[in-house]
C-alpha positions, -999 to +999 in steps of 0.1 A: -089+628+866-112+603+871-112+574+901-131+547+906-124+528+935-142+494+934-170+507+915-176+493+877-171+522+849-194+508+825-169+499+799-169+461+796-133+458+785-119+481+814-143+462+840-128+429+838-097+452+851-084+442+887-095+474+909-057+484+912-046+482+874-081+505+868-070+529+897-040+533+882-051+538+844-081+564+858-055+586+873-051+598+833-086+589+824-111+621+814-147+618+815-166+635+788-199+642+775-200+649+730-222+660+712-239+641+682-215+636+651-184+652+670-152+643+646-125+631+679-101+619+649-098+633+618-080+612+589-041+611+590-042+629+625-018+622+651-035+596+680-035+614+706-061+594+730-077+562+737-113+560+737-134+537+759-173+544+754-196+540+783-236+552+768-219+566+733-208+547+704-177+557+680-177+547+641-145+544+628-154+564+588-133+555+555-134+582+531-129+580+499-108+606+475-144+612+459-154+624+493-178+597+497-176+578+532-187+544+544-186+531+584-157+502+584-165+493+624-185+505+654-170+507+692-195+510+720-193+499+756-179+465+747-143+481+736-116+503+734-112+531+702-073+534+698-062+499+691-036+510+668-016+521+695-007+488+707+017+486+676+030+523+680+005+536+652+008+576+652-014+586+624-051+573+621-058+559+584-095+566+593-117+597+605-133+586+645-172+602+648-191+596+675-227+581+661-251+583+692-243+606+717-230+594+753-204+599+776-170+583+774-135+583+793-104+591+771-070+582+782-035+600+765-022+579+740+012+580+760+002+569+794-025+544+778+010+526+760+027+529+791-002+507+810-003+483+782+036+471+786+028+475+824-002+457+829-003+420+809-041+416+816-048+449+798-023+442+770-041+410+767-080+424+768-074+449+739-051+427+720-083+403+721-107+432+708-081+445+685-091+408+668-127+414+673-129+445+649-106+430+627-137+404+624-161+428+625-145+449+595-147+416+573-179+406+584-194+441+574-174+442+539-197+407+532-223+424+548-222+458+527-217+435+495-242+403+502-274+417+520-303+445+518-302+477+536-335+464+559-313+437+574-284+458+570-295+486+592-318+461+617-288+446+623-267+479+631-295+490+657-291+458+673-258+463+677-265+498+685-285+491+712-263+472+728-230+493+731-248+523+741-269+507+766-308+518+755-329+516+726-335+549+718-313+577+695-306+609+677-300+598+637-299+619+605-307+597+577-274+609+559-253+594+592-273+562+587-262+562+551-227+565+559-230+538+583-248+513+561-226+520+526-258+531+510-277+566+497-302+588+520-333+573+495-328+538+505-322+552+538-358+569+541-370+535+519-360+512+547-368+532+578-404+534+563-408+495+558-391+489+594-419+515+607-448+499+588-442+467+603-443+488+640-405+479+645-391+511+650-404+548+648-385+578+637-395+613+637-374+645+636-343+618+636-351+606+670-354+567+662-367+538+688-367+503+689-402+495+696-399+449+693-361+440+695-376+406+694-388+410+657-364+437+647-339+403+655-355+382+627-359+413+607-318+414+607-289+392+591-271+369+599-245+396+609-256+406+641-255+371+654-221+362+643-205+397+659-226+389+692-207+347+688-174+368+676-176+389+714-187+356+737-161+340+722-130+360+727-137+388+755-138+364+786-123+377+814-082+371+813-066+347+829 
């Protein structure tokens, strides 16, 4: 169990929370630490938790009957992993991986139902992030289809960088390829153009972003329109 009191947990959504609705949900809430590339959900497995990332970020990972796999949305900070369960889905239709490595809380899927017909303002925060990846999935499927893997992936470490809270992580270049629909040679083609330019470095897949200023002009469009896309619809409830 984990309580907070009045203090902030470092999940956005559940800190716009009033302190006695977040007492009661962190009576079921588990803290944890995961290592890098730890499967929480496999494919057509039953949801059995909620996920709310506080320094880790989850990809949610489509796989294809040829085995091949391809990010469909990222959940830092900013969210909640587990929407589905707001319409009483029991089996995930994707695989949950954790991508950087961070702590999180996890909440049982029952008790995490129960607090969303018990508490309006949390029914209402997730329903309006539940919308927010459903914006981010087609914003990436135009993304994956319309621009190059050096705006592709500046824009993902943007992004990165903001749900996990730093500018620094642990990649493999085959992870980044999952995450960016593309192979591990445009991978290692990219990262070396982003390091000429002295906007990242990576060595021994620890990666750092060395001028978020530039590595923002580097990117497209993308990240700019997921950053208007959260402004937009996580204020704090009424």
């Amino acid at each position: 169990m984990t309580a907070f009191g009045n203090r902030q947990t470092g999940n956005r959504l559940l800190d716009q929370l009033p302190p006695d609705e977040l007492a009661s949900l962190s009576k079921r809430m588990e803290h944890q630490k995961l290592p890098l590339r730890e499967t929480l959900l496999a494919n057509r497995a039953p949801l059995q938790y909620a996920y709310f990332p506080l320094t880790n970020v989850l990809s949610t990972i489509v796989v294809l009957r040829d085995g091949s796999a391809v990010e469909a949305a990222a959940i830092g900070n900013e969210g909640v992993a587990g929407v589905g369960l707001l319409v009483g889905e029991r089996v995930s239709s994707y695989s949950l991986v954790q991508q950087v490595e961070g702590e999180c809380l996890r909440v049982p899927a029952a008790h995490f139902q129960n607090m969303l017909r018990e508490s309006p303002q949390l029914r209402t925060l997730v329903e309006r992030y539940a919308f927010i990846l459903l914006r981010q999935c087609a914003q990436n499927a135009a993304c994956n289809a319309r621009h190059d893997g050096s705006k592709r992936l500046s824009r993902w470490l943007l992004a990165c960088a903001d749900r996990a809270g730093r500018d620094e992580f642990d990649f493999t270049q085959d992870s980044l390829g999952v995450m960016l629909g593309i192979s591990r040679q445009s991978v290692s083609a990219v990262i070396q153009s982003l390091k000429q330019q002295a906007l990242i470095s990576y060595s021994r897949r620890h990666l750092q972003i060395l001028d978020r200023s530039r590595l923002q002009q580097s990117a497209c469009e993308c990240y700019e329109v997921a950053v208007a896309n959260y402004n937009e619809l996580m204020q704090p409830a009424a």
